[in-house]
MMTF fields as JSON, N, C-alpha, C and O atoms, coordinates in Angstrom:
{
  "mmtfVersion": "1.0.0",
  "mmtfProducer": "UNKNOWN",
  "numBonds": 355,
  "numAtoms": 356,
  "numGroups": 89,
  "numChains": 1,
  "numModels": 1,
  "chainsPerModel": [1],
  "groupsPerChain": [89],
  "chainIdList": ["A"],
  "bondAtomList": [4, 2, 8, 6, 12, 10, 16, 14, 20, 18, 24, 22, 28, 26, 32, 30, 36, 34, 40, 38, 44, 42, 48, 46, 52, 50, 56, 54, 60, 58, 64, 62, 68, 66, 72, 70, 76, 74, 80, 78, 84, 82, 88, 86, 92, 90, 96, 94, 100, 98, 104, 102, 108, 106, 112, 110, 116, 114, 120, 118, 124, 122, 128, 126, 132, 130, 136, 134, 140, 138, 144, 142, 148, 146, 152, 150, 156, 154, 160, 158, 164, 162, 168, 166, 172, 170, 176, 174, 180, 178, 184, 182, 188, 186, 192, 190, 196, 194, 200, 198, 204, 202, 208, 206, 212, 210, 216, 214, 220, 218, 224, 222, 228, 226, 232, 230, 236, 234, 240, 238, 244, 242, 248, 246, 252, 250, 256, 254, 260, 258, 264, 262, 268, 266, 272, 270, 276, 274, 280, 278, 284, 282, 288, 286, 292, 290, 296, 294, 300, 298, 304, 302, 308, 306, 312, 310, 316, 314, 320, 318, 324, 322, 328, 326, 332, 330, 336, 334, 340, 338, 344, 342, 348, 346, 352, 350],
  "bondOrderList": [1, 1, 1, 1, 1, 1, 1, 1, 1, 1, 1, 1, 1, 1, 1, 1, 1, 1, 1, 1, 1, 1, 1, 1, 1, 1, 1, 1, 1, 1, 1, 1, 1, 1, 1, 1, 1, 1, 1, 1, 1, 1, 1, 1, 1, 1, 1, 1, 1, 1, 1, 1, 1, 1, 1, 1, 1, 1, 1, 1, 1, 1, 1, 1, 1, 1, 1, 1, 1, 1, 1, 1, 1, 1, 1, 1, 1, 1, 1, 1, 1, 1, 1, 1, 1, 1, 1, 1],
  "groupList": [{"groupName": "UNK", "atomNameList": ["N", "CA", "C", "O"], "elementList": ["N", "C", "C", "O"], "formalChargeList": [0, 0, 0, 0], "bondAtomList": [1, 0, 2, 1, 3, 2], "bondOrderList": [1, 1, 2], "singleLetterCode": "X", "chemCompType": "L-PEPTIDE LINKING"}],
  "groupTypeList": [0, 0, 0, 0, 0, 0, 0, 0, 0, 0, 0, 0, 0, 0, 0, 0, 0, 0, 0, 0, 0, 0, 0, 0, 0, 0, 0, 0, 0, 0, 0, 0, 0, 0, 0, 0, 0, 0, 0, 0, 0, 0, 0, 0, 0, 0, 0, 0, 0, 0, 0, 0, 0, 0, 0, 0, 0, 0, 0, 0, 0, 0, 0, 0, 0, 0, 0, 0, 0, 0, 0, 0, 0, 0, 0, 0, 0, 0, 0, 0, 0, 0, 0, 0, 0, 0, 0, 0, 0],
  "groupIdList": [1, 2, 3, 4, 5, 6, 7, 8, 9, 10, 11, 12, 13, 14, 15, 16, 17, 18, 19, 20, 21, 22, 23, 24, 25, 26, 27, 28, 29, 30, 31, 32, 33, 34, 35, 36, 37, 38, 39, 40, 41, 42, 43, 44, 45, 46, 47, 48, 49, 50, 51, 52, 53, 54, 55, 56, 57, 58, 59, 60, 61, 62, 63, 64, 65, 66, 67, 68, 69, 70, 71, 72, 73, 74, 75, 76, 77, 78, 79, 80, 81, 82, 83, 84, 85, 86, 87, 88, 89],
  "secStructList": [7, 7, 1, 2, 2, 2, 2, 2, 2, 2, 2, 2, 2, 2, 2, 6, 6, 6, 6, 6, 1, 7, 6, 6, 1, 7, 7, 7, 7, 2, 2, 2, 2, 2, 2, 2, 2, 2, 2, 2, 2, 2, 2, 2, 2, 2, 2, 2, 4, 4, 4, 7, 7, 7, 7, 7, 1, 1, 7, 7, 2, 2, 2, 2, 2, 2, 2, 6, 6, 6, 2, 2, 2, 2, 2, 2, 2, 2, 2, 2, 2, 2, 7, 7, 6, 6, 7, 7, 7],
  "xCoordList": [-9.52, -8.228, -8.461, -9.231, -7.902, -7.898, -7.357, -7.071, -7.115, -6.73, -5.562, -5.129, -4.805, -3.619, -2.845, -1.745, -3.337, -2.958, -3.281, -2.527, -3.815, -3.641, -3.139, -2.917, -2.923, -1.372, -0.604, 0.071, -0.258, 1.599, 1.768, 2.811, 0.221, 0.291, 0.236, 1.216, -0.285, -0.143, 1.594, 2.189, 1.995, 3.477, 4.583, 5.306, 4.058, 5.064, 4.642, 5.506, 3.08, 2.879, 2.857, 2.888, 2.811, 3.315, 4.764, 4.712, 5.34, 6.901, 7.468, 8.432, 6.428, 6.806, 5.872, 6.054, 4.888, 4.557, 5.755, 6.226, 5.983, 7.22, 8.153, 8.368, 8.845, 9.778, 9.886, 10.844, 8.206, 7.495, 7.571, 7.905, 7.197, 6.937, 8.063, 9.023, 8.011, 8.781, 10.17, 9.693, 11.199, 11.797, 11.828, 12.376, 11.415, 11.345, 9.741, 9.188, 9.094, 7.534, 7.192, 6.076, 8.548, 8.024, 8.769, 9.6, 8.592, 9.73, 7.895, 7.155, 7.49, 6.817, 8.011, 9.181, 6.821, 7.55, 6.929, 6.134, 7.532, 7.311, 6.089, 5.477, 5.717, 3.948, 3.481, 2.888, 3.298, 2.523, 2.712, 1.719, 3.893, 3.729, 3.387, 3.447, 3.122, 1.878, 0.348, -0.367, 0.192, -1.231, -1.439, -2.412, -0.477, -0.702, -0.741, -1.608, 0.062, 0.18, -1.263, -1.817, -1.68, -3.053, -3.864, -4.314, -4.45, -5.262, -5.311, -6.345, -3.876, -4.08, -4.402, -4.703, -4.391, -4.673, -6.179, -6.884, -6.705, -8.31, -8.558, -7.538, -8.819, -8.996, -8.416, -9.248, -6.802, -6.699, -7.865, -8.513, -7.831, -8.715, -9.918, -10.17, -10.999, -11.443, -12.042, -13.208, -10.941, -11.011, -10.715, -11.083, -10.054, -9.556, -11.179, -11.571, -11.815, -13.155, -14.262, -15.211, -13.844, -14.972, -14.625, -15.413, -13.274, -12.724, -12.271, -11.366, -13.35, -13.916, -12.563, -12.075, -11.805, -10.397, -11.313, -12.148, -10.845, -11.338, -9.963, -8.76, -10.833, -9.663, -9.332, -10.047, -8.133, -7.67, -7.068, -6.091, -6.862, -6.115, -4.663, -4.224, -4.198, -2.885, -2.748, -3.567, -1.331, -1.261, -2.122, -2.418, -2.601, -3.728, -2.444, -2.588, -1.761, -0.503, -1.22, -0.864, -2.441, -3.079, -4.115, -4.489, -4.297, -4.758, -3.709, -3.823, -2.588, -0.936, -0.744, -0.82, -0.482, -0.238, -0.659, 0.063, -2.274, -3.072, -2.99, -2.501, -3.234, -2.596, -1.397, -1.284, -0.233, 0.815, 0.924, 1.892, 0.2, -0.353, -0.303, 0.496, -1.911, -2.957, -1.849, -1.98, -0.931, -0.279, 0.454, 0.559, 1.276, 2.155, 1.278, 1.698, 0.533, -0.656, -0.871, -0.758, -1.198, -1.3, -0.242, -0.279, 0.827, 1.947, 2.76, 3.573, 2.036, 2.482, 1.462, 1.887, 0.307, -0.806, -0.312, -0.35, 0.217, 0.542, 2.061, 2.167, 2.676, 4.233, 3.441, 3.527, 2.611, 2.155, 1.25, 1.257, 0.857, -0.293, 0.853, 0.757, 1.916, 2.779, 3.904, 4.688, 3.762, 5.434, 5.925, 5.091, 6.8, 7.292, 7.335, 8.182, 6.64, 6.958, 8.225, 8.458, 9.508, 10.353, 11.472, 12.533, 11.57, 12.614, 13.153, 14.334, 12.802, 13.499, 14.688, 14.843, 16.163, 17.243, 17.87, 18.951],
  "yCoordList": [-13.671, -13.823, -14.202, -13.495, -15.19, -15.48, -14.416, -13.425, -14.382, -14.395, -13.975, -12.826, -15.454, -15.261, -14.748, -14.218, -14.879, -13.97, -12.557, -11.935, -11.79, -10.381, -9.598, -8.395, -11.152, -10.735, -10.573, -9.755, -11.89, -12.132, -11.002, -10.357, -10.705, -9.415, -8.259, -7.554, -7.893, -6.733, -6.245, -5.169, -7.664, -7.411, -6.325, -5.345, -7.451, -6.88, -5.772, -4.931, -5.349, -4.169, -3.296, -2.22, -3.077, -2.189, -2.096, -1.867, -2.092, -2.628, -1.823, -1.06, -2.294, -1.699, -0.306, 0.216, 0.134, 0.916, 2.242, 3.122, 2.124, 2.034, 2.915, 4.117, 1.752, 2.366, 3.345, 4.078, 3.251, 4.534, 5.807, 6.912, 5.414, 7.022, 8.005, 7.634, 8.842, 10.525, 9.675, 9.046, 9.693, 9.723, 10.403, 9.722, 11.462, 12.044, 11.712, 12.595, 10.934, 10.866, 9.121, 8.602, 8.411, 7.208, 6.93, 6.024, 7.641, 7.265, 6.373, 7.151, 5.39, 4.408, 3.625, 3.563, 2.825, 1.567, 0.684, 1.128, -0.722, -1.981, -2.443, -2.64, -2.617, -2.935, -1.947, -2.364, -0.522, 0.12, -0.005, -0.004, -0.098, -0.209, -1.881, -2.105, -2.691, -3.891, -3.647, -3.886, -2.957, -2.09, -1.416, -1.629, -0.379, -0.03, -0.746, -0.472, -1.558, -2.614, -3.232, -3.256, -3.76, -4.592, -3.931, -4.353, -2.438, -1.387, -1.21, -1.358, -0.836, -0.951, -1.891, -1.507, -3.222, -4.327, -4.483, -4.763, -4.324, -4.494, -2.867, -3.113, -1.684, -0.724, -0.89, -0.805, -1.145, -0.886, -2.316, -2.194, -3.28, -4.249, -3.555, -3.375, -2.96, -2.334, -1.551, -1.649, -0.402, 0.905, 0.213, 0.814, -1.108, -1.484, -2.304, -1.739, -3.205, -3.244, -2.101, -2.209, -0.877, 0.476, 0.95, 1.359, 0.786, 1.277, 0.651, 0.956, -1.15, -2.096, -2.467, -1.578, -3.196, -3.911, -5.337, -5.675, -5.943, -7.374, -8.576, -8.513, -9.792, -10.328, -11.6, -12.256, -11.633, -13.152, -14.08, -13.746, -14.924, -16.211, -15.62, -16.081, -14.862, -14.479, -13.748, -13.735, -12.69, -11.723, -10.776, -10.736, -9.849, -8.848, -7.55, -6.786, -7.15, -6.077, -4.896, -4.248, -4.785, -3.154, -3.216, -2.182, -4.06, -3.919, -4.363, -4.265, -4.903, -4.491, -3.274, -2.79, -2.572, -1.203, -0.394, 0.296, -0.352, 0.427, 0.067, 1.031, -0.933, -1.528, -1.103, -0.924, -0.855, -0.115, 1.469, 2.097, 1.811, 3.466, 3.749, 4.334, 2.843, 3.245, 3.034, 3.456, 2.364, 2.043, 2.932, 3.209, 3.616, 4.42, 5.951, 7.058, 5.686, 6.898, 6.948, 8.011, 5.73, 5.282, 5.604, 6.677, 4.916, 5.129, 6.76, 7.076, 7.628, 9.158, 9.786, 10.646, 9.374, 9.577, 9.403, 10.154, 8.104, 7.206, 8.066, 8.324, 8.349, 9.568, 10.477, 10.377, 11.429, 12.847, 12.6, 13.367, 11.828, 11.315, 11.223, 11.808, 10.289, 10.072, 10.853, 10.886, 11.536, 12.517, 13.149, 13.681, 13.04, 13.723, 15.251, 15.577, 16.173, 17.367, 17.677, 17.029, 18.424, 19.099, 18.241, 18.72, 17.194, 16.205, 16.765, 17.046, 17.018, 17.511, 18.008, 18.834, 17.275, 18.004, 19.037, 19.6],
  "zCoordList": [-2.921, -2.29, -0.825, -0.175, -0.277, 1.413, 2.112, 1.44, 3.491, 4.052, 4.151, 4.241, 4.123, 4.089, 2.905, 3.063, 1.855, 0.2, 0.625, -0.125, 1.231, 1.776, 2.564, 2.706, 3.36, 3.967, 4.0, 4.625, 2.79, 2.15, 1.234, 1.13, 0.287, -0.422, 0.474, 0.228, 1.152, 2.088, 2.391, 2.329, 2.742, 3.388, 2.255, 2.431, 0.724, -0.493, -0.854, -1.102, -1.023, -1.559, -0.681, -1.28, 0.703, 1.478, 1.327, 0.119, 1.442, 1.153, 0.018, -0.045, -1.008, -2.087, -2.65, -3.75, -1.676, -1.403, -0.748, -1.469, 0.384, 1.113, 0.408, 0.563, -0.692, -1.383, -2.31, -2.557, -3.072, -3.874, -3.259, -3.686, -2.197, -1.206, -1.498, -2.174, -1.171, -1.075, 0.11, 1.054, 0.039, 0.994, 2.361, 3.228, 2.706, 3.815, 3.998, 4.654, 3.688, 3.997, 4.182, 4.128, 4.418, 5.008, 6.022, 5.96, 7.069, 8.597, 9.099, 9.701, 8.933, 9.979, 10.125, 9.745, 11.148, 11.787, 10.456, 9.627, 10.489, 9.812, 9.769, 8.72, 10.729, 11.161, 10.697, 9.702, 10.765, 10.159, 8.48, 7.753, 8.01, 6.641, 6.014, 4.805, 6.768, 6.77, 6.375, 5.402, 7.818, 7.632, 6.636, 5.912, 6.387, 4.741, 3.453, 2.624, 3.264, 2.622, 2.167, 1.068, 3.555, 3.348, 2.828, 1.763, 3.453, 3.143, 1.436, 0.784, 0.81, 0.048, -0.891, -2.021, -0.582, -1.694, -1.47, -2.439, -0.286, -0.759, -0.949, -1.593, -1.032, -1.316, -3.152, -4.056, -3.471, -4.892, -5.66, -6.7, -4.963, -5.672, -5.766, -6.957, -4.844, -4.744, -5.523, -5.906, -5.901, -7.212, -8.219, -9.228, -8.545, -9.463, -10.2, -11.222, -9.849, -9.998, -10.352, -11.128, -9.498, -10.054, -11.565, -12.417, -11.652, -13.08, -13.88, -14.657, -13.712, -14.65, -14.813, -15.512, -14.578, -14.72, -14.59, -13.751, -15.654, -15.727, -15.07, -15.323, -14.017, -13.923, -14.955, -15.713, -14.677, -15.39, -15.542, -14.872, -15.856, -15.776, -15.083, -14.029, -15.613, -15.097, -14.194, -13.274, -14.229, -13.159, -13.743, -14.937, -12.665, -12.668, -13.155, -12.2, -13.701, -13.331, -12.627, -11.643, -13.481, -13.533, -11.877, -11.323, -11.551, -9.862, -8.855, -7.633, -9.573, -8.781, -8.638, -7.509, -9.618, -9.836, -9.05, -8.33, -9.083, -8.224, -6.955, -6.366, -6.089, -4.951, -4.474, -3.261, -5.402, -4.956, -4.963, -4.534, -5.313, -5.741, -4.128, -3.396, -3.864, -2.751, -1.376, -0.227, -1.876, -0.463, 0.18, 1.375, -1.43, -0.947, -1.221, -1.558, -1.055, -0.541, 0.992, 1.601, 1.636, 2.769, 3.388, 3.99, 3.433, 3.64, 3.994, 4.862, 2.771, 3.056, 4.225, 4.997, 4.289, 5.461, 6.807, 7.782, 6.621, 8.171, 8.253, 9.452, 7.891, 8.048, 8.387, 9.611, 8.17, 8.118, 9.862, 10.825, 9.774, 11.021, 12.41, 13.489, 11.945, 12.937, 13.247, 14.196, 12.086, 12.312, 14.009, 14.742, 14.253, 15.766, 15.48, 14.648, 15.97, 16.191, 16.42, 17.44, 16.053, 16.367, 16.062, 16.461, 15.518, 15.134, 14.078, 14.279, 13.124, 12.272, 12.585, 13.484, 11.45, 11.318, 10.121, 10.295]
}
């Protein structure tokens, strides 16, 4: 994958990372859920290779999947990392 395919993928599967998450566990900003995004598509490509996922002609679904897992894993990290002390209502 280039470059720019980990980006454009970064953007959606953070995103849709994002939307997986816990509701009270994704207050980032936009850019950070990018960063997550990306993280997770080479990290789920990544695990998705250790646990022998073959690729192919088509869409990969099952290193989508995982890619969106890892993100909104990321994603609950980067909330917990950034959370504001005492905001809570």
């Amino acid at each position: 994958m280039s470059i720019i395919g980990v980006i454009i993928a970064g953007i959606i599967i953070g995103l849709l990372g994002k939307w997986v998450a816990p509701k009270h566990r994704d207050n980032i900003p936009l850019w950070l859920t990018v960063i997550c995004g990306i993280a997770g598509v080479l990290v789920g490509y990544w695990l998705a290779g250790l646990f022998g996922v073959a690729e192919t002609s088509g869409v990969d679904w099952i290193r989508w999947l995982i890619s969106i897992a890892v993100a909104a894993i990321f994603v609950i990290i980067a909330a917990s990392l950034t959370a504001r002390r005492g905001s809570r209502i």
